[in-house]
N, CA, C and O atoms as a GROMACS GRO file, in nm:
protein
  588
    1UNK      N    1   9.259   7.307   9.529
    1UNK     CA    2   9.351   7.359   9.627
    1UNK      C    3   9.295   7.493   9.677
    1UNK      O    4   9.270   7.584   9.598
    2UNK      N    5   9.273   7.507   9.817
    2UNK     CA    6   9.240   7.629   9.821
    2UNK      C    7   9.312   7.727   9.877
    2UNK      O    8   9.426   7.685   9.899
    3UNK      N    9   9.298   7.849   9.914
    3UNK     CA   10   9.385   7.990   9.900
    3UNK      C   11   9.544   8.010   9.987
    3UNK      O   12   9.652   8.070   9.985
    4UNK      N   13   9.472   7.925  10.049
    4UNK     CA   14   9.587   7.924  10.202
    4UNK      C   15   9.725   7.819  10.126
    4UNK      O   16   9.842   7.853  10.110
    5UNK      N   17   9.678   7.725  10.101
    5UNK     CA   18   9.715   7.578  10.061
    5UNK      C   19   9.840   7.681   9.933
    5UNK      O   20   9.957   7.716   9.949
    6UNK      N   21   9.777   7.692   9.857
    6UNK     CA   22   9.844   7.748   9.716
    6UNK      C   23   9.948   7.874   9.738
    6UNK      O   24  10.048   7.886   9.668
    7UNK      N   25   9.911   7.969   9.845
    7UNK     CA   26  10.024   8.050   9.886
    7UNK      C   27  10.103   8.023   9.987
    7UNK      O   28  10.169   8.118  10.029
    8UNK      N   29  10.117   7.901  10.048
    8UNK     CA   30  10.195   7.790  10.092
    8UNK      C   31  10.285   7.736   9.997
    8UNK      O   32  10.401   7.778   9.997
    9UNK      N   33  10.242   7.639   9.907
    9UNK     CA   34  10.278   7.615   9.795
    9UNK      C   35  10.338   7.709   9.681
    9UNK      O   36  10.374   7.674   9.569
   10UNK      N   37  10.339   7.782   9.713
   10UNK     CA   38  10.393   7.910   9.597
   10UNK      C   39  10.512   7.930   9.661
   10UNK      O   40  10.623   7.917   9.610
   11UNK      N   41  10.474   7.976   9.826
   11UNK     CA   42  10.632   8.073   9.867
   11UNK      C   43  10.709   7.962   9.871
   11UNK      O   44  10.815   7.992   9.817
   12UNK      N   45  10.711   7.824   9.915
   12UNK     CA   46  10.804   7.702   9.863
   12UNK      C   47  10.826   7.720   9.739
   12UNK      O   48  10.941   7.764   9.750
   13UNK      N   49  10.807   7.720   9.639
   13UNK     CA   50  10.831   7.730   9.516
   13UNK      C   51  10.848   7.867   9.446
   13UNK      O   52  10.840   7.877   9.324
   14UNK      N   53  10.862   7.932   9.497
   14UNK     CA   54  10.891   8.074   9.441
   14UNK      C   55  11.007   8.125   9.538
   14UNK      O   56  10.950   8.152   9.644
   15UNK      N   57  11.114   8.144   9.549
   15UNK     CA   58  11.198   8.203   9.658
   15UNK      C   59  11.192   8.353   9.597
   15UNK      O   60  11.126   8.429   9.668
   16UNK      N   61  11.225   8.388   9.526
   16UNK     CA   62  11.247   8.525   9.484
   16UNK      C   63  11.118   8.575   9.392
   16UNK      O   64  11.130   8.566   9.270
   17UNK      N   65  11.023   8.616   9.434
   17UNK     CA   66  10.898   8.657   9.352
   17UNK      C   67  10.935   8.763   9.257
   17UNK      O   68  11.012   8.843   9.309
   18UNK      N   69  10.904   8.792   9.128
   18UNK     CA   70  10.926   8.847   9.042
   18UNK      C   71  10.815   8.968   9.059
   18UNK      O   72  10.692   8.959   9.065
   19UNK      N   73  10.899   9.085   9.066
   19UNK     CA   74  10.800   9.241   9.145
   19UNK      C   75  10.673   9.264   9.020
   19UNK      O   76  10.554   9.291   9.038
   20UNK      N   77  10.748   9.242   8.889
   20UNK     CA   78  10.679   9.279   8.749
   20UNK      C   79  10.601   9.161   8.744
   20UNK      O   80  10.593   9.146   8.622
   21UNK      N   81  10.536   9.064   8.797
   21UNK     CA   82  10.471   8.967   8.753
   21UNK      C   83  10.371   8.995   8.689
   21UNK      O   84  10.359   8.942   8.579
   22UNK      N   85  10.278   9.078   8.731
   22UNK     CA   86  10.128   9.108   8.642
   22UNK      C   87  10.186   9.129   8.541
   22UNK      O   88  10.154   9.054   8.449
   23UNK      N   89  10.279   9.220   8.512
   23UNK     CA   90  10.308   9.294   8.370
   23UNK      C   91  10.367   9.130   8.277
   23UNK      O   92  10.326   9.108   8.163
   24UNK      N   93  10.456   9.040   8.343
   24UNK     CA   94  10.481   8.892   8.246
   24UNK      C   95  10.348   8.861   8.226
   24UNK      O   96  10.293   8.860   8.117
   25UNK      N   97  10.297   8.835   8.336
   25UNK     CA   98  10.166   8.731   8.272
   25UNK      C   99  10.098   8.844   8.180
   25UNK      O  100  10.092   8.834   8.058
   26UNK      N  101  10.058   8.927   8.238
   26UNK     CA  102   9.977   9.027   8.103
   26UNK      C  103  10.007   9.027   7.946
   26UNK      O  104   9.932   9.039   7.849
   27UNK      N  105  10.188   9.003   7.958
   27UNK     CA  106  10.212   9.047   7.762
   27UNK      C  107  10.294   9.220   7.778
   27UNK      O  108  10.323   9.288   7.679
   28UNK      N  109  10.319   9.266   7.924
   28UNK     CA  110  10.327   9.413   7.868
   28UNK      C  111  10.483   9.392   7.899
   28UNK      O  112  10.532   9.467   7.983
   29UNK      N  113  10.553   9.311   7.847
   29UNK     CA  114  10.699   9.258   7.843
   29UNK      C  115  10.758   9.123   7.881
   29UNK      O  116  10.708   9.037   7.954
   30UNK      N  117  10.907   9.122   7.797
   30UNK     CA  118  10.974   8.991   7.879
   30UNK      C  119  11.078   8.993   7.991
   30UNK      O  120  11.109   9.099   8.046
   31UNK      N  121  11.128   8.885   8.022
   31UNK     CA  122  11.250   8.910   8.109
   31UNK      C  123  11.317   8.812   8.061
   31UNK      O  124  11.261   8.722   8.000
   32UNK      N  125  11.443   8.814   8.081
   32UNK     CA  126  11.586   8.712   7.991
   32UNK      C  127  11.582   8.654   8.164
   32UNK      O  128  11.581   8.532   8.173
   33UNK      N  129  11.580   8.750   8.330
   33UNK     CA  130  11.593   8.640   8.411
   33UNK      C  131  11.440   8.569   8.498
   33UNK      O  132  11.446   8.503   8.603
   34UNK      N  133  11.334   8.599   8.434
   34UNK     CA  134  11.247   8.555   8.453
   34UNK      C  135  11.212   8.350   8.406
   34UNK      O  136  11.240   8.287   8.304
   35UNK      N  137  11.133   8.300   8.551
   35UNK     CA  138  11.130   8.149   8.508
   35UNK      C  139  11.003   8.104   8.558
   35UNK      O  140  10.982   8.058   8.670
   36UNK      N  141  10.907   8.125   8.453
   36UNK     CA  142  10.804   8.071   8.528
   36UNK      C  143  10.779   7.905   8.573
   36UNK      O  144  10.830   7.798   8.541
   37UNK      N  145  10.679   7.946   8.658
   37UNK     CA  146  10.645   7.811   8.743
   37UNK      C  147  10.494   7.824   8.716
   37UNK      O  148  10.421   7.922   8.698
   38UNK      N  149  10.468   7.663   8.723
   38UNK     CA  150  10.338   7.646   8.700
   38UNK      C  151  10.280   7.576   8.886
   38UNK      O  152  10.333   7.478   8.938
   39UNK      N  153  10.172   7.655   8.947
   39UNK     CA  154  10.124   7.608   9.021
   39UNK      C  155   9.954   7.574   9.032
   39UNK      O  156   9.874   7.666   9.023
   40UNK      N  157   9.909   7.430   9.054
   40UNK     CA  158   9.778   7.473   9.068
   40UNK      C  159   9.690   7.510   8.976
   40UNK      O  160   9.577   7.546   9.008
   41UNK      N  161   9.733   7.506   8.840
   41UNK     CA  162   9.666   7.570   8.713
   41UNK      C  163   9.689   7.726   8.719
   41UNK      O  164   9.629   7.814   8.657
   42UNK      N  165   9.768   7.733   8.789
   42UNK     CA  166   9.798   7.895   8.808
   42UNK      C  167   9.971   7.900   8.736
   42UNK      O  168  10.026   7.800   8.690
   43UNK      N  169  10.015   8.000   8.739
   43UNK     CA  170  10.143   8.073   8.664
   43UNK      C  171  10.193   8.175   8.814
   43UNK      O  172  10.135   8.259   8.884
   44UNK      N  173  10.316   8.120   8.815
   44UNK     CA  174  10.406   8.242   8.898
   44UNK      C  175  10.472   8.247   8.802
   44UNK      O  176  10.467   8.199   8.688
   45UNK      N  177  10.592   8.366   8.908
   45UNK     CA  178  10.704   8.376   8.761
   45UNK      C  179  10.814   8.438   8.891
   45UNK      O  180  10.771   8.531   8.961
   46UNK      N  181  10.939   8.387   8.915
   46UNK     CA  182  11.036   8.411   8.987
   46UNK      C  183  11.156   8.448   8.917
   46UNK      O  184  11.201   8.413   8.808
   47UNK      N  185  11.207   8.546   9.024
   47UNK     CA  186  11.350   8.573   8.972
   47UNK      C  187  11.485   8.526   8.974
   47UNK      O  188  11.541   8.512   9.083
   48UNK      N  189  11.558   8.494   8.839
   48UNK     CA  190  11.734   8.371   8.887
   48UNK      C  191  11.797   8.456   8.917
   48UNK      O  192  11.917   8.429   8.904
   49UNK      N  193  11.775   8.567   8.959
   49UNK     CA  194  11.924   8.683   8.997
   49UNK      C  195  11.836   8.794   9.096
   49UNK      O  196  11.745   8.870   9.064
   50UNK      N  197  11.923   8.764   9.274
   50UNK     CA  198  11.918   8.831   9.389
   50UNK      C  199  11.922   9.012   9.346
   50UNK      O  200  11.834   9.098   9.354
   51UNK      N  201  12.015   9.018   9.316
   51UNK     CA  202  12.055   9.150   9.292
   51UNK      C  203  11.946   9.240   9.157
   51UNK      O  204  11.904   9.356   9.152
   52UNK      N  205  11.933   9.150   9.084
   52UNK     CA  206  11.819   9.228   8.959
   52UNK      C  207  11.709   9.216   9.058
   52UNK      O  208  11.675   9.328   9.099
   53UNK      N  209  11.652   9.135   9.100
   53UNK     CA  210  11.511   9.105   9.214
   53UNK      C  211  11.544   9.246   9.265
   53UNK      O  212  11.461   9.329   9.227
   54UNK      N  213  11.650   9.297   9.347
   54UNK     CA  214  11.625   9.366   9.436
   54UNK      C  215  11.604   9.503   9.362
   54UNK      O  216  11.533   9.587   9.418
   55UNK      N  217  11.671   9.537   9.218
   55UNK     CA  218  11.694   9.627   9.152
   55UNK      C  219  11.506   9.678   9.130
   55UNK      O  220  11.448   9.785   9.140
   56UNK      N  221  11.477   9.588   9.107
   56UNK     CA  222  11.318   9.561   9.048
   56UNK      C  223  11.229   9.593   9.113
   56UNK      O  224  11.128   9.649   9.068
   57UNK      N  225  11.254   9.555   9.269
   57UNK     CA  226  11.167   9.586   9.354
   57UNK      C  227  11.176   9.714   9.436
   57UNK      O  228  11.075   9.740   9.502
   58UNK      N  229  11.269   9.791   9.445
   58UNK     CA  230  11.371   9.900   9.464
   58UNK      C  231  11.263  10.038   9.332
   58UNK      O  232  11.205  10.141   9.364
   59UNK      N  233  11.279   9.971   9.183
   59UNK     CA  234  11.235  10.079   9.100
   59UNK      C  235  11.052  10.106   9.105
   59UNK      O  236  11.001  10.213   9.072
   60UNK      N  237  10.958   9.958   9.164
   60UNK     CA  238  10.839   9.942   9.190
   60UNK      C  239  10.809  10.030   9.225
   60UNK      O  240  10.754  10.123   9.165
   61UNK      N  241  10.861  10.012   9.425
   61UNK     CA  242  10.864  10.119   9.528
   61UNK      C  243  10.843  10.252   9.522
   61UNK      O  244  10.765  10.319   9.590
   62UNK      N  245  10.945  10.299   9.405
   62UNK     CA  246  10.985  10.436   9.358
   62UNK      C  247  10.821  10.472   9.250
   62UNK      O  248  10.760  10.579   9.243
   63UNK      N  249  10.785  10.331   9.174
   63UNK     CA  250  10.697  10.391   9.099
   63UNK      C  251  10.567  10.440   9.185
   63UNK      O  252  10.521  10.553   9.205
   64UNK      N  253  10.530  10.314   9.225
   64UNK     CA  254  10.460  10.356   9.330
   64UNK      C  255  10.426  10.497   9.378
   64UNK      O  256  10.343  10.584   9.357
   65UNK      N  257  10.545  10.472   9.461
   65UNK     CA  258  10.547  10.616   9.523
   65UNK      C  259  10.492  10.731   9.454
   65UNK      O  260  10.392  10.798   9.481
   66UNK      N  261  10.613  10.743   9.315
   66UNK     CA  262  10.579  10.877   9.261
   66UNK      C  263  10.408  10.835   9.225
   66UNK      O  264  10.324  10.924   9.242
   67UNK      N  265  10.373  10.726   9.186
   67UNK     CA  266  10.235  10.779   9.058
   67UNK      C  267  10.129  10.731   9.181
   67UNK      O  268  10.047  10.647   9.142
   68UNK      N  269  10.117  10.773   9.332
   68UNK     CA  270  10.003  10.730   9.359
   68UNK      C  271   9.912  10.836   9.334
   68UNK      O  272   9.798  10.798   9.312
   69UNK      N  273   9.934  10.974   9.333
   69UNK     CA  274   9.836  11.030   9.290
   69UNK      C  275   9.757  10.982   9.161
   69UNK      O  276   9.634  10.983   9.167
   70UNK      N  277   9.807  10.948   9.070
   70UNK     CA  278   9.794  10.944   9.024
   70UNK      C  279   9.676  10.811   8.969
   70UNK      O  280   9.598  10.806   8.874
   71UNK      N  281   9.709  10.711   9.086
   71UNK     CA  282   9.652  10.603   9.082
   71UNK      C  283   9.485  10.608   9.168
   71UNK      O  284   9.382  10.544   9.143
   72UNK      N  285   9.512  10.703   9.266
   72UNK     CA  286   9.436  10.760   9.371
   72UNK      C  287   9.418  10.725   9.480
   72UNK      O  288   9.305  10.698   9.521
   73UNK      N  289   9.532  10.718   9.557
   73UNK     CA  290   9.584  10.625   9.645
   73UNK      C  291   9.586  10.804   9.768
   73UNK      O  292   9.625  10.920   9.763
   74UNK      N  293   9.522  10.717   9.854
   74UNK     CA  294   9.517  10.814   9.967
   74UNK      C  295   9.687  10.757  10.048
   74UNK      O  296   9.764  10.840  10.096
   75UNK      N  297   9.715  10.610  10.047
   75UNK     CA  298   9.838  10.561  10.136
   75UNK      C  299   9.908  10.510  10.001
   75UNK      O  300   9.845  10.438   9.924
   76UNK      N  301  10.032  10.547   9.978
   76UNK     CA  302  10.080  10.428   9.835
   76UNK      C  303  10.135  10.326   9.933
   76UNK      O  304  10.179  10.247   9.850
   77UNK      N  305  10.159  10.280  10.030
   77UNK     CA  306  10.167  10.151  10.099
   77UNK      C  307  10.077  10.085  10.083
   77UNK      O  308  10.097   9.968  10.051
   78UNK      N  309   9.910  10.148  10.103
   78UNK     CA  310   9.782  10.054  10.070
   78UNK      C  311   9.806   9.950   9.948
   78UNK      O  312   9.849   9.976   9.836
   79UNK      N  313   9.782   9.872   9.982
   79UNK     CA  314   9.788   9.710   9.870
   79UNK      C  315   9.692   9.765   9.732
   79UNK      O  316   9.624   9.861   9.765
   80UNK      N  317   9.680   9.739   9.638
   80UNK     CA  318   9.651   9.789   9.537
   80UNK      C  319   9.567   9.677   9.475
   80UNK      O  320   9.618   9.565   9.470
   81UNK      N  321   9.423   9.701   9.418
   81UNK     CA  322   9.374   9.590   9.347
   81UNK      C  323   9.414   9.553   9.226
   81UNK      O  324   9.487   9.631   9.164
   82UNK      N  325   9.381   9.442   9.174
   82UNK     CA  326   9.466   9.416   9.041
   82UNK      C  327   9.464   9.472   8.952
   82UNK      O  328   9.565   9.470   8.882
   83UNK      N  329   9.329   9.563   8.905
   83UNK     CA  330   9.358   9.652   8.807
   83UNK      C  331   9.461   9.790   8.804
   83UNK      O  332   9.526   9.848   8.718
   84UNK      N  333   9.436   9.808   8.947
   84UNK     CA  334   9.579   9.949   8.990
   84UNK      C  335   9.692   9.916   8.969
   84UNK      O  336   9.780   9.987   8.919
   85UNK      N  337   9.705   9.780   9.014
   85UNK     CA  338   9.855   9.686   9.002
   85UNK      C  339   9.900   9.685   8.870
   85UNK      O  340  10.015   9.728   8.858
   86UNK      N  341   9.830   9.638   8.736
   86UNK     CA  342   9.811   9.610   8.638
   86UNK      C  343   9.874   9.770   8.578
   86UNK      O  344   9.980   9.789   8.517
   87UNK      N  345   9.767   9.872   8.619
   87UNK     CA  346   9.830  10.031   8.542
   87UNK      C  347   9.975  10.036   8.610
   87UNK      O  348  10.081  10.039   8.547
   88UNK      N  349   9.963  10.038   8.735
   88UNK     CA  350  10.135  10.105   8.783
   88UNK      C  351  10.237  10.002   8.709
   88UNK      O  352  10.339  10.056   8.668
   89UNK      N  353  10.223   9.843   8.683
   89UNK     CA  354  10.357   9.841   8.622
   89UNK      C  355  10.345   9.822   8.466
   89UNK      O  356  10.443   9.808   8.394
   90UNK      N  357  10.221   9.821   8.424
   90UNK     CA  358  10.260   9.826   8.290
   90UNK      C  359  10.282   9.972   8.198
   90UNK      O  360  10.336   9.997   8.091
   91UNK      N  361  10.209  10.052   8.300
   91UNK     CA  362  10.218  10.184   8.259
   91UNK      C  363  10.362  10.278   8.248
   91UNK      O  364  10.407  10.360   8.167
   92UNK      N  365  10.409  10.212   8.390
   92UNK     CA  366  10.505  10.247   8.418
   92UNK      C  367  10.664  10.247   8.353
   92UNK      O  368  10.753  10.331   8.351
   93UNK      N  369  10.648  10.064   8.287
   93UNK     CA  370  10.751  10.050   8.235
   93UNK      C  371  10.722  10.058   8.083
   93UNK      O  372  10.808  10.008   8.011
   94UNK      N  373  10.618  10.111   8.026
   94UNK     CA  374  10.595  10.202   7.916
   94UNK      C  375  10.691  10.299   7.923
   94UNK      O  376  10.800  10.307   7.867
   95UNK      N  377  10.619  10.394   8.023
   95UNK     CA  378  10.668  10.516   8.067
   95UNK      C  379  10.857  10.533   8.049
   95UNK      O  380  10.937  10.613   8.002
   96UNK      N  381  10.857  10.418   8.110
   96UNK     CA  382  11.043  10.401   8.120
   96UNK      C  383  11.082  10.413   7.977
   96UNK      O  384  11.146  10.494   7.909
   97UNK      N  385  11.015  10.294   7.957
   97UNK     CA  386  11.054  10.229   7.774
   97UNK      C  387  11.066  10.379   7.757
   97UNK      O  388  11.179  10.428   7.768
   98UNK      N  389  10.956  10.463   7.729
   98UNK     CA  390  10.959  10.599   7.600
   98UNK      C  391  11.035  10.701   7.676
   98UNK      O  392  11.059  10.802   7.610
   99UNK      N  393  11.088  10.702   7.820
   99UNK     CA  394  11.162  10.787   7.897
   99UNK      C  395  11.352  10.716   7.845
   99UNK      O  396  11.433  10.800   7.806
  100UNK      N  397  11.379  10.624   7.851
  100UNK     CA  398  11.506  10.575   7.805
  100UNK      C  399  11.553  10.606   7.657
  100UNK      O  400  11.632  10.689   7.611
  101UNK      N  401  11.467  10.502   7.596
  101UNK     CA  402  11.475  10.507   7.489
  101UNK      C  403  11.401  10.532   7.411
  101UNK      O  404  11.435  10.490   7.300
  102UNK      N  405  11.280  10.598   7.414
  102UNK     CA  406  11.195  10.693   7.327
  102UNK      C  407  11.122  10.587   7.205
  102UNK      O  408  11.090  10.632   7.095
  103UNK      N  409  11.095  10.408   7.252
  103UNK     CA  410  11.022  10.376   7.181
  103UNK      C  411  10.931  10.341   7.248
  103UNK      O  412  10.941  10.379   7.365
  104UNK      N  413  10.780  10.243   7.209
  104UNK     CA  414  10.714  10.226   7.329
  104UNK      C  415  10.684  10.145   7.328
  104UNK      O  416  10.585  10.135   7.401
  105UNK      N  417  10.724  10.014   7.257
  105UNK     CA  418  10.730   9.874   7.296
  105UNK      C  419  10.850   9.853   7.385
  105UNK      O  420  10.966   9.889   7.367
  106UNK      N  421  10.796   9.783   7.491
  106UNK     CA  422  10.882   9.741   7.650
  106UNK      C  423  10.910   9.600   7.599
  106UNK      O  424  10.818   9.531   7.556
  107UNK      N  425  11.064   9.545   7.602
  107UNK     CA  426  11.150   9.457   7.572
  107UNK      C  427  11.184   9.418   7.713
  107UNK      O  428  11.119   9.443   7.815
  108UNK      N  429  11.287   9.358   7.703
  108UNK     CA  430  11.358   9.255   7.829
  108UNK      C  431  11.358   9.373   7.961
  108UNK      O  432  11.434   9.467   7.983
  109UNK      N  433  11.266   9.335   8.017
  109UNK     CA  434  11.218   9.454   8.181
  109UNK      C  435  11.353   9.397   8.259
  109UNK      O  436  11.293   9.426   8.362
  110UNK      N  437  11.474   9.346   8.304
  110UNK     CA  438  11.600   9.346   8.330
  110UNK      C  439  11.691   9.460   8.251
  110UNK      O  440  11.764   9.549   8.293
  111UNK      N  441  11.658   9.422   8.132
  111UNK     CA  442  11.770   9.510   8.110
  111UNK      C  443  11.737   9.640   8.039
  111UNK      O  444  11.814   9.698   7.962
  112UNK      N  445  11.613   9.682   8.072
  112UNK     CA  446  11.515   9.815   8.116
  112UNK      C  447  11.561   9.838   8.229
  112UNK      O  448  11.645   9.927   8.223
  113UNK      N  449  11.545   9.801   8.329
  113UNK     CA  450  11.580   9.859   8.479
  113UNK      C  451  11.728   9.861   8.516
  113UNK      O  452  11.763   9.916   8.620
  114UNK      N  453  11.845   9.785   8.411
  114UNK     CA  454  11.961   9.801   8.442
  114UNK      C  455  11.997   9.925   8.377
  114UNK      O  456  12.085   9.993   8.430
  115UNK      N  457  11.932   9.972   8.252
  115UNK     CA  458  11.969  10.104   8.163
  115UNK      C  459  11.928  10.189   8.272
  115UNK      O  460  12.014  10.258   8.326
  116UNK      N  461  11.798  10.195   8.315
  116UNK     CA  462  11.766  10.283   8.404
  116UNK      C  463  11.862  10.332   8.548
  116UNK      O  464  11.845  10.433   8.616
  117UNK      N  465  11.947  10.243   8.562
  117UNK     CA  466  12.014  10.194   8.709
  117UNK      C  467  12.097  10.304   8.617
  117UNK      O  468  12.064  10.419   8.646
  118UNK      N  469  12.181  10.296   8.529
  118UNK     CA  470  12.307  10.353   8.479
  118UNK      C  471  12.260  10.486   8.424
  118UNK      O  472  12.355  10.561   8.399
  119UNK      N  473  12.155  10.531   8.402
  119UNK     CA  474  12.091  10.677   8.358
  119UNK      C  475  12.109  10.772   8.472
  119UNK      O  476  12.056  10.776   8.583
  120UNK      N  477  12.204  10.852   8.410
  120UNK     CA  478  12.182  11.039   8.528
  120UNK      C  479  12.195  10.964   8.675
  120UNK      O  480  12.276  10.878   8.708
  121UNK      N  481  12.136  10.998   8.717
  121UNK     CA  482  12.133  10.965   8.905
  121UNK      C  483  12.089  10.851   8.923
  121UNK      O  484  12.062  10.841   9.043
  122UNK      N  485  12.062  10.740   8.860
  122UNK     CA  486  12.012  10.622   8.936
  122UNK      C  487  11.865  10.611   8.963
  122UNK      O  488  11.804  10.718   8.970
  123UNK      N  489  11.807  10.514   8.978
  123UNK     CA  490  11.667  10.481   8.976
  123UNK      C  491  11.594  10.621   9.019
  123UNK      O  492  11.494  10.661   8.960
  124UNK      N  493  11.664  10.703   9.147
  124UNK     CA  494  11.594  10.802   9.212
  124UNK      C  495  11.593  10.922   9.117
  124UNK      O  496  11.508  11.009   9.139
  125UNK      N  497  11.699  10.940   8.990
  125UNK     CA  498  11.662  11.023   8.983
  125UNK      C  499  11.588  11.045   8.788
  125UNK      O  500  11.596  11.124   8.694
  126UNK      N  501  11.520  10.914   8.823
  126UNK     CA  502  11.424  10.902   8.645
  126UNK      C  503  11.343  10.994   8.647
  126UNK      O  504  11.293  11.019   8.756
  127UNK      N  505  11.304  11.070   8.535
  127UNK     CA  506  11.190  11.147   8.497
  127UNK      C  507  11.057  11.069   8.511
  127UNK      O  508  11.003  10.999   8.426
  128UNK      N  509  11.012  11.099   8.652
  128UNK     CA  510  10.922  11.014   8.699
  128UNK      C  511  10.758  11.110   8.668
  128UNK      O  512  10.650  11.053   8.660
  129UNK      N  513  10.773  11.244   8.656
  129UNK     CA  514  10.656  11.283   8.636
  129UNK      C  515  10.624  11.237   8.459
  129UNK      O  516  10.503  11.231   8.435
  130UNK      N  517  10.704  11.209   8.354
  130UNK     CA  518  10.658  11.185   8.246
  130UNK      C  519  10.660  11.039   8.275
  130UNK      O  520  10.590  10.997   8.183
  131UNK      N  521  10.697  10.934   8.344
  131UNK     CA  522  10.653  10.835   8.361
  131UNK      C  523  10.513  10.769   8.432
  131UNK      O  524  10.461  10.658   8.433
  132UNK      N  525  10.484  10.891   8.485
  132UNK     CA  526  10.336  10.899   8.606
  132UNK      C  527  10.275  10.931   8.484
  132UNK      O  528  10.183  10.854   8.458
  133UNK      N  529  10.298  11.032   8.387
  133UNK     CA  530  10.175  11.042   8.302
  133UNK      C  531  10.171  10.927   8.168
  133UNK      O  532  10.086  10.954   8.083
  134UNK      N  533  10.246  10.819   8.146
  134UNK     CA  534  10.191  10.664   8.117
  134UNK      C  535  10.119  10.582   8.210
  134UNK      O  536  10.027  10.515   8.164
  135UNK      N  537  10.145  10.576   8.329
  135UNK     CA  538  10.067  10.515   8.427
  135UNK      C  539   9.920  10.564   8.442
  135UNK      O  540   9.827  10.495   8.483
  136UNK      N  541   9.912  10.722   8.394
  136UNK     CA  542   9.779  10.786   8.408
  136UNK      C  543   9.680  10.752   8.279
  136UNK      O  544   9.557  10.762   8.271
  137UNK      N  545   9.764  10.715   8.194
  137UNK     CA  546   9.717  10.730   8.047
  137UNK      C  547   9.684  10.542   8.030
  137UNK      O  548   9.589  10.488   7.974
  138UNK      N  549   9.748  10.509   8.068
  138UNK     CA  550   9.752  10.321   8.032
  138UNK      C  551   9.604  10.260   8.098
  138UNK      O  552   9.562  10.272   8.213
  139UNK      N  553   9.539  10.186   7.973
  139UNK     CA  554   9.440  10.120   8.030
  139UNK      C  555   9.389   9.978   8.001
  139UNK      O  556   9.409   9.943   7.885
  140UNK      N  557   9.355   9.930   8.045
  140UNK     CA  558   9.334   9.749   8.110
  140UNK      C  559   9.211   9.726   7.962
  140UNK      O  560   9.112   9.797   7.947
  141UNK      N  561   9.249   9.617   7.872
  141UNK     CA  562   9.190   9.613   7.796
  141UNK      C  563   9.044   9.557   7.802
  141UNK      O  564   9.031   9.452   7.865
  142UNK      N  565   8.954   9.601   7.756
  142UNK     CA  566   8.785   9.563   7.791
  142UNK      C  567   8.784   9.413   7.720
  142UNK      O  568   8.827   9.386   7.608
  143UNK      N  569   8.735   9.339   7.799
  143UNK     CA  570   8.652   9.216   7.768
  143UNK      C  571   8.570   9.236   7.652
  143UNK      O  572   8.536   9.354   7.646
  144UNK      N  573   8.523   9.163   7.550
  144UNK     CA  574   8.522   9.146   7.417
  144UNK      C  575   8.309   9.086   7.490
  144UNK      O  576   8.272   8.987   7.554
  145UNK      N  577   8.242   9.190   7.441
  145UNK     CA  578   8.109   9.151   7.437
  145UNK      C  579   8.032   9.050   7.392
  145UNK      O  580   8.002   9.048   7.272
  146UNK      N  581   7.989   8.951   7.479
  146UNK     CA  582   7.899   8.853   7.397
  146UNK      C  583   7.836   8.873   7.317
  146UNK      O  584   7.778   8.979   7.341
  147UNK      N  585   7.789   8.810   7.174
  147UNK     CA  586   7.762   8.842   7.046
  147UNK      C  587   7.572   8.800   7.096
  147UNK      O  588   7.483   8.810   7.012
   0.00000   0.00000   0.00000
């Protein structure tokens, strides 16, 4: 199947794209409304709830935003390659994890971003500079050297 074909095939089958996807497929958390789909020998992962989707994609935005310095992003609109993608949300919802609740294994990323929703001011107003410095600190694990 090739590229065109499969992101055809995806947005049919994906209505609500899940914002945290790198971070599911990676391991750097779960979701209770996450459902993956298998396409193509490939893995999506969509969201069963409009309103958490939007919550999710709403706190991205925000990460984004705050940690592009950090990422080294001259535009944080610029599309991000997968390894940048990879630091901003797994770093990020580290960052949350040890900003909420002060441990640093990241559990159910829903109901991470709903604690976050109900914290002080609302998504806008998280301690985002100690969350930029997990995103600065988090790194993509090295490939294992041929023997």
């Amino acid at each position: 199947m090739d590229e065109t074909a499969f992101r055809q095939v995806r947005k049919a089958a994906v209505e609500l794209p899940c914002p945290f996807e790198k971070a599911l497929l990676a391991g750097c958390g779960t979701c209770s409304l996450a459902q993956r789909r298998h396409i193509a020998e490939r893995e999506a992962v969509a969201c069963r709830d409009g309103a958490a989707h939007a919550a999710c994609d709403t706190l991205l935005g925000l990460l984004r935003r705050n940690a592009a310095f950090a990422l080294h992003l001259p535009h944080p609109q610029e599309r991000l390659t997968h390894a940048r993608e990879m630091k901003l949300q797994c770093g990020s919802l580290g960052g949350l994890q040890r900003a909420l609740a002060g441990t640093v294994e990241v559990g159910d990323i829903a109901s991470l971003v709903q604690a976050a929703q109900r914290a002080g001011a609302g998504l806008e107003g998280l301690p985002f500079p100690e969350i930029v410095q997990s995103v600065a600190a988090w790194r993509l694990r090295r490939r294992a050297r041929p023997s």
